[in-house]
mmCIF file of the C-alpha atoms, coordinates in Angstrom:
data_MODEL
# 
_entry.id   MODEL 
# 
loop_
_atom_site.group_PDB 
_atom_site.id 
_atom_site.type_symbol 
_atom_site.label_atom_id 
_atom_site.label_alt_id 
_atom_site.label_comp_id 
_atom_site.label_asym_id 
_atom_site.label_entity_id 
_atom_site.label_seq_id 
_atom_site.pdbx_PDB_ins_code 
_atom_site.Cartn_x 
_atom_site.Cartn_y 
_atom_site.Cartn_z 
_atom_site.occupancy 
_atom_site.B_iso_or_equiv 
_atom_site.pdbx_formal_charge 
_atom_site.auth_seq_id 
_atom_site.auth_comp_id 
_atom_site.auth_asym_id 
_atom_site.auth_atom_id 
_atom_site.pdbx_PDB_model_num 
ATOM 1   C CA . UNK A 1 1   ? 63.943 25.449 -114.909 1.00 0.00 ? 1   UNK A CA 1 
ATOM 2   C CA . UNK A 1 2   ? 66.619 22.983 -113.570 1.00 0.00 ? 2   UNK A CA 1 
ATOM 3   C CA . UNK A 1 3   ? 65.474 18.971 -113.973 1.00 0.00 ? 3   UNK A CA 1 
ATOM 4   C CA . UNK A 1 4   ? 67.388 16.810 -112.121 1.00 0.00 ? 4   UNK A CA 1 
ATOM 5   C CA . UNK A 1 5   ? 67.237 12.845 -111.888 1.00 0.00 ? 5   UNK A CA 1 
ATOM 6   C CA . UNK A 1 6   ? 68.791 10.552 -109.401 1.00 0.00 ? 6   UNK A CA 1 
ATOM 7   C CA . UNK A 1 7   ? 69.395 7.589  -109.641 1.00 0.00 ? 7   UNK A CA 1 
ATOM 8   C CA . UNK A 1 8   ? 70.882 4.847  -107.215 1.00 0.00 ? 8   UNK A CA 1 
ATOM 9   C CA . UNK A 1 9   ? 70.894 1.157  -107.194 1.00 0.00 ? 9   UNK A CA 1 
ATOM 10  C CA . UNK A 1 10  ? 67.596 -1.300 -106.802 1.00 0.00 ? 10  UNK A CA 1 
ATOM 11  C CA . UNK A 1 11  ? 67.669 -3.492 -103.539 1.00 0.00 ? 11  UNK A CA 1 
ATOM 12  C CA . UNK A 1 12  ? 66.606 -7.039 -104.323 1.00 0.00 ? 12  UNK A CA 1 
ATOM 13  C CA . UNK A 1 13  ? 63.679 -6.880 -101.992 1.00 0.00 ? 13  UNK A CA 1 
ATOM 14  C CA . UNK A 1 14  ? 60.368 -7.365 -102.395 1.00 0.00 ? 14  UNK A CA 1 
ATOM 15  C CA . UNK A 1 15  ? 58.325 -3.933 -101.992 1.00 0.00 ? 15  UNK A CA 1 
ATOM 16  C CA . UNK A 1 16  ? 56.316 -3.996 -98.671  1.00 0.00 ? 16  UNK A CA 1 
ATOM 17  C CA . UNK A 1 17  ? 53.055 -2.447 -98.695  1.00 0.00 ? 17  UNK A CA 1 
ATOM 18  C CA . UNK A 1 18  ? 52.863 0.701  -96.008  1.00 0.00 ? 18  UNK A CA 1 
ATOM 19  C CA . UNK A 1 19  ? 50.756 0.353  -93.340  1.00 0.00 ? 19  UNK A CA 1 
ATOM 20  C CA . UNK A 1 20  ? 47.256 1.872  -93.701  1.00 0.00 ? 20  UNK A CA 1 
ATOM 21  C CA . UNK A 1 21  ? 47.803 4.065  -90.917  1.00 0.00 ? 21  UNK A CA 1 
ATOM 22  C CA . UNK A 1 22  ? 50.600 6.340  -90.581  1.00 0.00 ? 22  UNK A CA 1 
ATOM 23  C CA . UNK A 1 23  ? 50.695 6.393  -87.113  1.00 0.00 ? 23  UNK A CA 1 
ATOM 24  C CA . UNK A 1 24  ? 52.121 2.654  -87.216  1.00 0.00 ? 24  UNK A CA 1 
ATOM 25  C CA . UNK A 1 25  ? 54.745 3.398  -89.724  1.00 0.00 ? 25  UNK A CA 1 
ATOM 26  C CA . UNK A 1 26  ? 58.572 2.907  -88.763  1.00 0.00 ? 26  UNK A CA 1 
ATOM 27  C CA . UNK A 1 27  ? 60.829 3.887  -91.031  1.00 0.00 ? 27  UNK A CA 1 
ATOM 28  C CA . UNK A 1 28  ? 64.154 1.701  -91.815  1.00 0.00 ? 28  UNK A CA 1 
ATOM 29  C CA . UNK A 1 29  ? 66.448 4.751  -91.994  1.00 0.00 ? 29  UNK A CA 1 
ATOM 30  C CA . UNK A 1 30  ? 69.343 4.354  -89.158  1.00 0.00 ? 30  UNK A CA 1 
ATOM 31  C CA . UNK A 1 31  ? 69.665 6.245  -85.904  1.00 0.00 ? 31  UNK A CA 1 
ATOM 32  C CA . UNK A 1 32  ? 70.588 9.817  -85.858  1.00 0.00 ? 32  UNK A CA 1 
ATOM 33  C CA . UNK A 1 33  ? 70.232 12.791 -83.889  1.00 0.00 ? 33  UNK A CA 1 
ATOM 34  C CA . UNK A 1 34  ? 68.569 16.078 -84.659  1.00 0.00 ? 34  UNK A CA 1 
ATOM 35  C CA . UNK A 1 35  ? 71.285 19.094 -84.497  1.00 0.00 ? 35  UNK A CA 1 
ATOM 36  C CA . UNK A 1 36  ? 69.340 22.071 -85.457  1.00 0.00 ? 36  UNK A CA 1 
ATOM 37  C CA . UNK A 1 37  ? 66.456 23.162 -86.640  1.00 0.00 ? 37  UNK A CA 1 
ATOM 38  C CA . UNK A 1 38  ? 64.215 21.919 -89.431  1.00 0.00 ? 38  UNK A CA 1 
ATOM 39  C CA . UNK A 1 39  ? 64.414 24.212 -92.696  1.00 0.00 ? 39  UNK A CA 1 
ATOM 40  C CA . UNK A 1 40  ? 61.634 24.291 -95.231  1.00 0.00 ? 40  UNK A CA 1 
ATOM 41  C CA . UNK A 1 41  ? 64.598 24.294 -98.268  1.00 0.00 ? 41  UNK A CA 1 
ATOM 42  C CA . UNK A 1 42  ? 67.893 23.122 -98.841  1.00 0.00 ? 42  UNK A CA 1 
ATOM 43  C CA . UNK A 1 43  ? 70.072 24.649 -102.052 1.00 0.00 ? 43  UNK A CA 1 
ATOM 44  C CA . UNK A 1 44  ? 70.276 22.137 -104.944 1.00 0.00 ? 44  UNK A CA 1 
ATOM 45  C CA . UNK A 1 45  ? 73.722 22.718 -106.109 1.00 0.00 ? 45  UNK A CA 1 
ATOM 46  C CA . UNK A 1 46  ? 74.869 21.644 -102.453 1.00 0.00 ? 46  UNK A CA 1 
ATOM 47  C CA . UNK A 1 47  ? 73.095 17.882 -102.795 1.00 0.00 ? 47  UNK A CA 1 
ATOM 48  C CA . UNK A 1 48  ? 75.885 15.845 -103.061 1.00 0.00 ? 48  UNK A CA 1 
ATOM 49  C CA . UNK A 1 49  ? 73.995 12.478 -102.432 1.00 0.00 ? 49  UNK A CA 1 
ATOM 50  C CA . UNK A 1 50  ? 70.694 10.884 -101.512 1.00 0.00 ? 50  UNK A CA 1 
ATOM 51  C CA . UNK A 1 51  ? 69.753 7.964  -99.412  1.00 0.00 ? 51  UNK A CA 1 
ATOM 52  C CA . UNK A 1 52  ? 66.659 6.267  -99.766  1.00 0.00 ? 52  UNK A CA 1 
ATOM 53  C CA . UNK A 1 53  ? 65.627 4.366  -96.788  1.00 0.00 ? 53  UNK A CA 1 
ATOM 54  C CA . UNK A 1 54  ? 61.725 3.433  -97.179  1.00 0.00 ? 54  UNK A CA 1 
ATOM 55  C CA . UNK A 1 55  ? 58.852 4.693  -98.696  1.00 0.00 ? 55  UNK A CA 1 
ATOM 56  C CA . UNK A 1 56  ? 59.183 7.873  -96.483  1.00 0.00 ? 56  UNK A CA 1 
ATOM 57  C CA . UNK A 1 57  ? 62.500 8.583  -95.188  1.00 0.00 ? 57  UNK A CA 1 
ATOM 58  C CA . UNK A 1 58  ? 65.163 10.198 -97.608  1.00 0.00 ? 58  UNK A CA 1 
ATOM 59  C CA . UNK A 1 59  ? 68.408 11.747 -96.509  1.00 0.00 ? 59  UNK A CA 1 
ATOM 60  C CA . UNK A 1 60  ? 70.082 14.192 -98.183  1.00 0.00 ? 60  UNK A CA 1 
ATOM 61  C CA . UNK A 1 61  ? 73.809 14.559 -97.801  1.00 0.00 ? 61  UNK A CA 1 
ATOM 62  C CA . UNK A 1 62  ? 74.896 17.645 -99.091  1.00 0.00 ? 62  UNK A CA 1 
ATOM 63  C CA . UNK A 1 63  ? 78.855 19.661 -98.998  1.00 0.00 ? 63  UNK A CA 1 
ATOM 64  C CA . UNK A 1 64  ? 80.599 19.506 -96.413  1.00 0.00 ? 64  UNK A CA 1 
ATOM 65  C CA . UNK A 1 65  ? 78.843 16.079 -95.496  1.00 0.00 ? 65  UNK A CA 1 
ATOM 66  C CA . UNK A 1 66  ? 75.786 17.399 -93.954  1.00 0.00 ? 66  UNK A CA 1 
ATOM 67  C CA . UNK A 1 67  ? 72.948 15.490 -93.691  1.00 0.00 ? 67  UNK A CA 1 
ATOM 68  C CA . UNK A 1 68  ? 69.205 16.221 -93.886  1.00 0.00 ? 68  UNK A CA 1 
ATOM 69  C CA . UNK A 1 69  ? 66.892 14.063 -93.421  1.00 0.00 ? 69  UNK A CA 1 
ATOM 70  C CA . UNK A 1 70  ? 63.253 14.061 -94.526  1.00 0.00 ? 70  UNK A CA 1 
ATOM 71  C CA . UNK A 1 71  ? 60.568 12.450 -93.466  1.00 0.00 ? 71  UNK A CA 1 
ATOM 72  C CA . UNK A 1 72  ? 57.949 12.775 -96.819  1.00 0.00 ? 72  UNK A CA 1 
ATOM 73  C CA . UNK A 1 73  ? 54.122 13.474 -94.750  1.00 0.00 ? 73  UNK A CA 1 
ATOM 74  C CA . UNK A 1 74  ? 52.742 10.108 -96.533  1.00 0.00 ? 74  UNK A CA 1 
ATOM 75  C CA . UNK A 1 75  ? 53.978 6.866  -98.130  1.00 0.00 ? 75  UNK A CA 1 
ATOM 76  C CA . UNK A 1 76  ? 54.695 7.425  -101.540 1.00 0.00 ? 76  UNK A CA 1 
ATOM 77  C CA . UNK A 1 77  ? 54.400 4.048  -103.159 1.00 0.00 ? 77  UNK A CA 1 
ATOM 78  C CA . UNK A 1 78  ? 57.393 2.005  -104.468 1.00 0.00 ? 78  UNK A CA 1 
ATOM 79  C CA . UNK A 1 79  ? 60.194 4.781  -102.863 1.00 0.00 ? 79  UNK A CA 1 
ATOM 80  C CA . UNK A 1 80  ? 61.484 2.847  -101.157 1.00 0.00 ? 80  UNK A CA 1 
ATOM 81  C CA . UNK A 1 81  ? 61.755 -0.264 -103.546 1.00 0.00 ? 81  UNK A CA 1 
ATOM 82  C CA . UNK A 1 82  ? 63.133 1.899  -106.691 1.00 0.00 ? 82  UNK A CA 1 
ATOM 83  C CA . UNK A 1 83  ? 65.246 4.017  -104.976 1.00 0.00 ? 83  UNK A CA 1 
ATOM 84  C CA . UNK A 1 84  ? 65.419 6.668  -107.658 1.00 0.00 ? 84  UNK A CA 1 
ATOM 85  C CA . UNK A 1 85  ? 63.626 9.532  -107.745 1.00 0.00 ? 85  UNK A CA 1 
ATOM 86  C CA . UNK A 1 86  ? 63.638 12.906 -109.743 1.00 0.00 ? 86  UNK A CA 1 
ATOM 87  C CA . UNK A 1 87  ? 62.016 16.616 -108.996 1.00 0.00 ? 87  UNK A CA 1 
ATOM 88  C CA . UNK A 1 88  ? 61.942 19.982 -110.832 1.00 0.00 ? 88  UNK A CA 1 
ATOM 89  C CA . UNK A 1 89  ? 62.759 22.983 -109.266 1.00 0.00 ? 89  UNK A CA 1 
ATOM 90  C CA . UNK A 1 90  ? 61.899 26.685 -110.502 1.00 0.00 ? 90  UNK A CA 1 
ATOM 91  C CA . UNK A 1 91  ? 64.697 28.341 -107.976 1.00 0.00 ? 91  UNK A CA 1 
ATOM 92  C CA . UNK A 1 92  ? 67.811 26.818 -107.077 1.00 0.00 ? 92  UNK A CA 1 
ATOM 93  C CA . UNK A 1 93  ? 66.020 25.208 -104.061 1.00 0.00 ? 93  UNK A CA 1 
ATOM 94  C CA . UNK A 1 94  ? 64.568 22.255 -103.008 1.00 0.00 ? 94  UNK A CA 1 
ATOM 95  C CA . UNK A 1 95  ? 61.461 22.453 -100.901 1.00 0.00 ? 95  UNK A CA 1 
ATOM 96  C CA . UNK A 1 96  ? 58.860 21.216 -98.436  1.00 0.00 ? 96  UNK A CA 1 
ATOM 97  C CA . UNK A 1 97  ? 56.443 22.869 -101.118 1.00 0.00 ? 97  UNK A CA 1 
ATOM 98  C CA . UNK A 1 98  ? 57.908 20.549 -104.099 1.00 0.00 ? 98  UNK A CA 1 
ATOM 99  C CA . UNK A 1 99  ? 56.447 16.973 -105.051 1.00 0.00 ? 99  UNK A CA 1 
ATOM 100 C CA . UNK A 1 100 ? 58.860 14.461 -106.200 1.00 0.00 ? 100 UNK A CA 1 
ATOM 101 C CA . UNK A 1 101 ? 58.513 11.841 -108.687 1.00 0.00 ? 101 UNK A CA 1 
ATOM 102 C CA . UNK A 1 102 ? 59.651 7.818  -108.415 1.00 0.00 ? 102 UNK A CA 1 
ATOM 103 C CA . UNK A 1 103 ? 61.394 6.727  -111.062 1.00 0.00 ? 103 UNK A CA 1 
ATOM 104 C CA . UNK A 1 104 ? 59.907 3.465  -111.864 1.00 0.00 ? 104 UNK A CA 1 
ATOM 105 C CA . UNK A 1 105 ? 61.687 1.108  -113.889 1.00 0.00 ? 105 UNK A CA 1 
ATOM 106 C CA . UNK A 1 106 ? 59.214 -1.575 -114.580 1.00 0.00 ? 106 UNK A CA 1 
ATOM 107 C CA . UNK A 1 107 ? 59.890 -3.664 -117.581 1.00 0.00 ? 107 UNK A CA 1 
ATOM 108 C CA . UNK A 1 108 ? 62.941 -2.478 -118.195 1.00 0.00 ? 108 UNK A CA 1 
ATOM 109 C CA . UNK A 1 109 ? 61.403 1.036  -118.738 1.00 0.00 ? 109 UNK A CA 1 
ATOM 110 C CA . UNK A 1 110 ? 62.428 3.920  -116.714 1.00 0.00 ? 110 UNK A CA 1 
ATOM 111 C CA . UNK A 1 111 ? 59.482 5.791  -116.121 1.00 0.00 ? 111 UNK A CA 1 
ATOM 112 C CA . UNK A 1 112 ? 57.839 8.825  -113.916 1.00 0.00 ? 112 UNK A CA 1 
ATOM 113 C CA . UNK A 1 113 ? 55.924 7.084  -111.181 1.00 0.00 ? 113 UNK A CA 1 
ATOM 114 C CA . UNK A 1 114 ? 53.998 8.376  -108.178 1.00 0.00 ? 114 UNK A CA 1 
ATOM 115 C CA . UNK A 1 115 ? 54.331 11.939 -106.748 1.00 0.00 ? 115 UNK A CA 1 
ATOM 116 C CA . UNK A 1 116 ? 54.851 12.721 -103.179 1.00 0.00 ? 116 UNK A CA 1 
ATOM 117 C CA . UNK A 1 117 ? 55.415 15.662 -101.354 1.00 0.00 ? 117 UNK A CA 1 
ATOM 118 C CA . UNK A 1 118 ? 58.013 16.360 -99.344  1.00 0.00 ? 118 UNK A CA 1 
ATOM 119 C CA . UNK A 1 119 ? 58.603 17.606 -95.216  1.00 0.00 ? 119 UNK A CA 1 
ATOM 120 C CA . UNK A 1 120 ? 61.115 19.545 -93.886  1.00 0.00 ? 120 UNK A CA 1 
ATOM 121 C CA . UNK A 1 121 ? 64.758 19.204 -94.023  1.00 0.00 ? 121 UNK A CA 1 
ATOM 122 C CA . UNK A 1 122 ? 66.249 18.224 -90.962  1.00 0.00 ? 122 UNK A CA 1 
ATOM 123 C CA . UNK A 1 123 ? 69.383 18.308 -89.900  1.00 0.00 ? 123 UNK A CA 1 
ATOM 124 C CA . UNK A 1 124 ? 70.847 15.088 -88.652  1.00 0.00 ? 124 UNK A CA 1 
ATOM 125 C CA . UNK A 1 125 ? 73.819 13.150 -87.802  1.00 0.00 ? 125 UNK A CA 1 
ATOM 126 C CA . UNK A 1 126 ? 74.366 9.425  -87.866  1.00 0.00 ? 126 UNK A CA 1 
ATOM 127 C CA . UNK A 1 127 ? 74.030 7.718  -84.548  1.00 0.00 ? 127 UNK A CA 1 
ATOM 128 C CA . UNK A 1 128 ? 77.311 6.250  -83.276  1.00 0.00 ? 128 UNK A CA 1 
ATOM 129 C CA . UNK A 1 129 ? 77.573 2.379  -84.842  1.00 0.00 ? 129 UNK A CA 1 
ATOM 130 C CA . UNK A 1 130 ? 74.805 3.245  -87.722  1.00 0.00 ? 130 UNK A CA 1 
ATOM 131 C CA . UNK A 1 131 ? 74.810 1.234  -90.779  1.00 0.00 ? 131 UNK A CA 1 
ATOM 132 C CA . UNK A 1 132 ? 75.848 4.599  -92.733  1.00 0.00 ? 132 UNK A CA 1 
ATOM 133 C CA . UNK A 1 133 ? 78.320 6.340  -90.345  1.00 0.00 ? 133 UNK A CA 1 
ATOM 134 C CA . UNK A 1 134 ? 81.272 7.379  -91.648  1.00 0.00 ? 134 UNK A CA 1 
ATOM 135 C CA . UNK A 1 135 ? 80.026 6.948  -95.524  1.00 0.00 ? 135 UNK A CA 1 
# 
């Protein structure tokens, strides 16, 4: 069983509560195009990075600087705000099938927070003039 935790920095922003309906959700993750098809898994020991962008939208930047982006099927509360999250895998792969954890760090305390599922892996790059082009 491989654990793995990441962890990346807080923003100083007050958490925003996610709209009711997900219809009306936009997430804050910059521009990119698709360019190719979604996959249902992407190889752990290729994750080189993650970007949290909301409570929804992580993308995963992996060798060779690819980046997949996915788009979690509901809010998962305080994402977005912590920034952090961690996962257990059974495989060497990370899938649409596998529920990932916030890591909360209320009071000081890091803790295991909500669990949220996770969508498919698509591939994306960075729109031309994105905040995270070339990074």
């Amino acid at each position: 069983m491989k654990h793995t935790v990441l962890l990346l920095p807080a923003l100083a922003l007050a958490a925003c509560s996610p709209p009711a309906d997900r219809a009306e959700f936009v997430s804050k993750a910059p521009a990119a195009k698709i360019v190719g098809e979604p996959v249902s898994c992407i190889t752990t020991s290729t994750i080189r990075d993650t970007k949290v962008h909301d409570d929804r939208t992580i993308d995963f930047i992996t060798t060779g600087s690819r980046i997949y982006r996915n788009t979690l099927p509901g809010t998962c509360p305080r994402l977005g705000f912590e920034e952090g999250f961690t996962y257990t895998v059974h495989t060497s792969r990370l899938c649409d099938t596998d529920i990932i954890y916030v890591l909360d760090r209320t009071a000081g305390d890091l803790r295991r927070g909500a669990g949220c599922g996770l969508g498919k892996f698509v591939p994306v790059e960075y729109a031309e003039g994105s905040a995270l082009q070339g990074s």
